[in-house]
C-alpha atoms as an extended CHARMM CRD file, in Angstrom:
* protein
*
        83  EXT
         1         1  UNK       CA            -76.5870000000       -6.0430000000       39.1660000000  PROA      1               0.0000000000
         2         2  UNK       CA            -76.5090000000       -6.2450000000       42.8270000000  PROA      2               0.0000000000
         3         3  UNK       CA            -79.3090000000       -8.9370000000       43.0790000000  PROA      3               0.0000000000
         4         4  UNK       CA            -77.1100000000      -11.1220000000       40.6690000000  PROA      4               0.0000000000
         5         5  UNK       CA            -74.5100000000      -11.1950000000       43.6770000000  PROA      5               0.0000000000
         6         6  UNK       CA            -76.9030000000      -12.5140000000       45.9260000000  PROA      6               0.0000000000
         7         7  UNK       CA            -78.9990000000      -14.9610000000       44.0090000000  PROA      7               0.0000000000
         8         8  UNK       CA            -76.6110000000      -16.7560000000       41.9060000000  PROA      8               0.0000000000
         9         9  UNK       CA            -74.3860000000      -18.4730000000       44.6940000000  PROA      9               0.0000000000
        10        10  UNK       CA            -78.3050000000      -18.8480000000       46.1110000000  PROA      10              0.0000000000
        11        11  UNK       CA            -79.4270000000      -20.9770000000       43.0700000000  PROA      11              0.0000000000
        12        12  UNK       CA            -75.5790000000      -22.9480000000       42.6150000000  PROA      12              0.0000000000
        13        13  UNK       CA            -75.8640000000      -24.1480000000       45.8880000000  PROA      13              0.0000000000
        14        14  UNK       CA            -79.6540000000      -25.1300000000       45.9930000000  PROA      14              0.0000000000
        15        15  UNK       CA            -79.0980000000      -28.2710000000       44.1230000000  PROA      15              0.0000000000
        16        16  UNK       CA            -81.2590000000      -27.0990000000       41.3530000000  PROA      16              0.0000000000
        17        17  UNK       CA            -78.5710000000      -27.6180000000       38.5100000000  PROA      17              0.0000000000
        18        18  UNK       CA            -76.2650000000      -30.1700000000       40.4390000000  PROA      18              0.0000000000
        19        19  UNK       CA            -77.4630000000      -32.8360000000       43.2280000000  PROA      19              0.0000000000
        20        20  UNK       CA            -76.0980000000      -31.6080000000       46.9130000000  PROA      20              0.0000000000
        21        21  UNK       CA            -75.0040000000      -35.1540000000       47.8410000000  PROA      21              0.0000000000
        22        22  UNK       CA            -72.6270000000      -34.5840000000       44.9830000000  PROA      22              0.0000000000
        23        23  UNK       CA            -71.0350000000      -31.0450000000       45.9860000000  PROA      23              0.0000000000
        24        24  UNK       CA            -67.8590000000      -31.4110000000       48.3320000000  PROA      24              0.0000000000
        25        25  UNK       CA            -68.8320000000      -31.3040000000       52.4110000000  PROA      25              0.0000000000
        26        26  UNK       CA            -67.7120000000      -28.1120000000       52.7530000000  PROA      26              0.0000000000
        27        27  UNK       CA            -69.7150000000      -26.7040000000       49.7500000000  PROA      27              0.0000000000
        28        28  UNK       CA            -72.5280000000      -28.8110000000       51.3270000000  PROA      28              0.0000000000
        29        29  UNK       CA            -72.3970000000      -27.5020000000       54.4870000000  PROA      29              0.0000000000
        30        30  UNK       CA            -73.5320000000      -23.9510000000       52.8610000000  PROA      30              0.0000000000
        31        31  UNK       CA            -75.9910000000      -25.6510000000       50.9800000000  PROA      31              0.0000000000
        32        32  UNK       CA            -78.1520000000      -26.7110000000       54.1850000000  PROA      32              0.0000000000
        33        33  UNK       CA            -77.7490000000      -22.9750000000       55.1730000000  PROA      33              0.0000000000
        34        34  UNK       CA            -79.6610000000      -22.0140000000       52.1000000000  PROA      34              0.0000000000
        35        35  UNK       CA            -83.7610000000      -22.3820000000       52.6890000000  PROA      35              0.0000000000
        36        36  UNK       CA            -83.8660000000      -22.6350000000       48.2140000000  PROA      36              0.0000000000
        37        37  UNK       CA            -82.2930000000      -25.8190000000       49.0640000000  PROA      37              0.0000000000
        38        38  UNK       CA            -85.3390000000      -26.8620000000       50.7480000000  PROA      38              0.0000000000
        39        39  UNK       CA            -87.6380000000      -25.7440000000       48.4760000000  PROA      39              0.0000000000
        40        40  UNK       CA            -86.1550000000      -27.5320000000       45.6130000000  PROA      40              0.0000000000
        41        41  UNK       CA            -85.8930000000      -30.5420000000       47.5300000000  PROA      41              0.0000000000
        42        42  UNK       CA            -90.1300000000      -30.0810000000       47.8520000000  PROA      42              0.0000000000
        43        43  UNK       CA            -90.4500000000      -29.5890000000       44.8820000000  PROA      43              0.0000000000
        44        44  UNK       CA            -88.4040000000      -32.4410000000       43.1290000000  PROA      44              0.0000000000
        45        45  UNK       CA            -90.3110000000      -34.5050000000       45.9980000000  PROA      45              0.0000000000
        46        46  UNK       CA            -93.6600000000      -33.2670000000       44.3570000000  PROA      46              0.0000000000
        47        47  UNK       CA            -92.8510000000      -33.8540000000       40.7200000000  PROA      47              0.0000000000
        48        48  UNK       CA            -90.7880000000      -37.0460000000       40.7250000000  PROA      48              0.0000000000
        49        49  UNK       CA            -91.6390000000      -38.8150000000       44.1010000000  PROA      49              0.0000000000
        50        50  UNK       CA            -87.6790000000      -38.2230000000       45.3050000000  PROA      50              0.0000000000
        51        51  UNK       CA            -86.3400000000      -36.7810000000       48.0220000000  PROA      51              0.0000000000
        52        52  UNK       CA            -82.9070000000      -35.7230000000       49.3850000000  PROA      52              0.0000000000
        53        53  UNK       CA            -84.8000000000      -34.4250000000       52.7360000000  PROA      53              0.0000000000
        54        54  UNK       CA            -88.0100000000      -35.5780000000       55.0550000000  PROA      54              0.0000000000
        55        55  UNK       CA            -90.4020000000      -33.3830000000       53.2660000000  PROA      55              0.0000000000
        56        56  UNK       CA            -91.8320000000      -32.4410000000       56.6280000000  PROA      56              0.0000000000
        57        57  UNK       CA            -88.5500000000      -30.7300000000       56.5780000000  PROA      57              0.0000000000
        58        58  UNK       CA            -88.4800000000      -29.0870000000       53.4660000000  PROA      58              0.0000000000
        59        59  UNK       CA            -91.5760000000      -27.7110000000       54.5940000000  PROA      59              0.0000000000
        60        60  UNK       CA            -91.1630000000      -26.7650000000       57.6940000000  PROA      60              0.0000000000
        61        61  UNK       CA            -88.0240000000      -25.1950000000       56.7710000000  PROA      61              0.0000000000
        62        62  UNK       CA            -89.6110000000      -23.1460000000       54.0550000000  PROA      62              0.0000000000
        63        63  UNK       CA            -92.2500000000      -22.1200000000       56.3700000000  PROA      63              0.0000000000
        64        64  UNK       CA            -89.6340000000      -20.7530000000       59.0090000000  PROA      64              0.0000000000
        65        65  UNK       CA            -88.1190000000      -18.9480000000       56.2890000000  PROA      65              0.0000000000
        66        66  UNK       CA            -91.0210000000      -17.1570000000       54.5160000000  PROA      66              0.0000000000
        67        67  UNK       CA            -92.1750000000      -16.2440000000       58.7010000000  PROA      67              0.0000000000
        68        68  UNK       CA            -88.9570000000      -14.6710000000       59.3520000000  PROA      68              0.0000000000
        69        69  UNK       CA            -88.8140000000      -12.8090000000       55.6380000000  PROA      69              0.0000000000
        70        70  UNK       CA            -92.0810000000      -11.6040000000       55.7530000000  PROA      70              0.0000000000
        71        71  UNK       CA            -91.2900000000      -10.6000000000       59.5610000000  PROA      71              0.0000000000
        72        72  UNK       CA            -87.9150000000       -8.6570000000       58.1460000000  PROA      72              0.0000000000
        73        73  UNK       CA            -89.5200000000       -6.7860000000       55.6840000000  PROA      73              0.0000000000
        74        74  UNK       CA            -92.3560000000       -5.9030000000       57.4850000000  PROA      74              0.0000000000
        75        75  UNK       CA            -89.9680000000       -4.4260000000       60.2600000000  PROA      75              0.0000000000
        76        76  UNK       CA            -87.7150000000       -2.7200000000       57.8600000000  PROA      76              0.0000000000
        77        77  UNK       CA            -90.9660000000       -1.2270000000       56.1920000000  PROA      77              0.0000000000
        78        78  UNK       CA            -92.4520000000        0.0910000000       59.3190000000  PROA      78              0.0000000000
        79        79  UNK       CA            -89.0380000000        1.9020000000       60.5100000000  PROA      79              0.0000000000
        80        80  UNK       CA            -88.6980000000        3.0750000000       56.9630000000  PROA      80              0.0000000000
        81        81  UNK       CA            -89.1090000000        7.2480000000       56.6540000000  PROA      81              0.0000000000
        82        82  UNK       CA            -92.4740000000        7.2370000000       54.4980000000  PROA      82              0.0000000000
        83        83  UNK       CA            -93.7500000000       10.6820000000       55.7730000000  PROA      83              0.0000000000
C-alpha cells in the first residue's frame, strides 16, 4: 500500500504511458526530477531508435542514480540495529 504512493506518480510522470513533451511545463518540470524518466527515455532509444534525451544522458543519469541508491541503502543498512 505504501509503495503504491510512491511509485505511481513515479511511473505517470516517466513518460512511459504519455510522451513528456506533451505534459504541461510545470508537470514537466517534475518529470526531469524523476531518474525513471531517463531510463525510459534509454530504453525507447534502444527499441525504436528515438529519443527525447542525449542518451549519454539517460545514461549517465541512470548511473548517478543507481550510485547514490545503492550508496543510501548501503548506509541505512550499516547503521541499521542487526545485533
Amino acid at each position: 500500500m505504501k509503495q503504491g504512493f510512491i511509485l505511481y506518480p513515479f511511473l505517470f510522470l516517466s513518460g512511459a504511458l504519455y510522451p513528456v513533451d506533451r505534459f504541461p511545463s510545470y508537470v514537466a518540470q517534475f518529470s526531469y526530477l524523476n531518474p525513471l524518466t531517463y531510463g525510459i527515455d534509454g530504453l525507447r532509444y534502444s527499441l525504436l531508435g528515438i529519443s527525447s534525451f542525449n542518451p549519454a544522458l539517460d545514461l549517465g543519469v541512470m548511473t548517478i542514480s543507481c550510485v547514490a541508491i545503492l550508496g543510501l541503502g548501503t548506509y541505512l543498512f550499516e547503521i541499521g540495529e542487526w545485533e
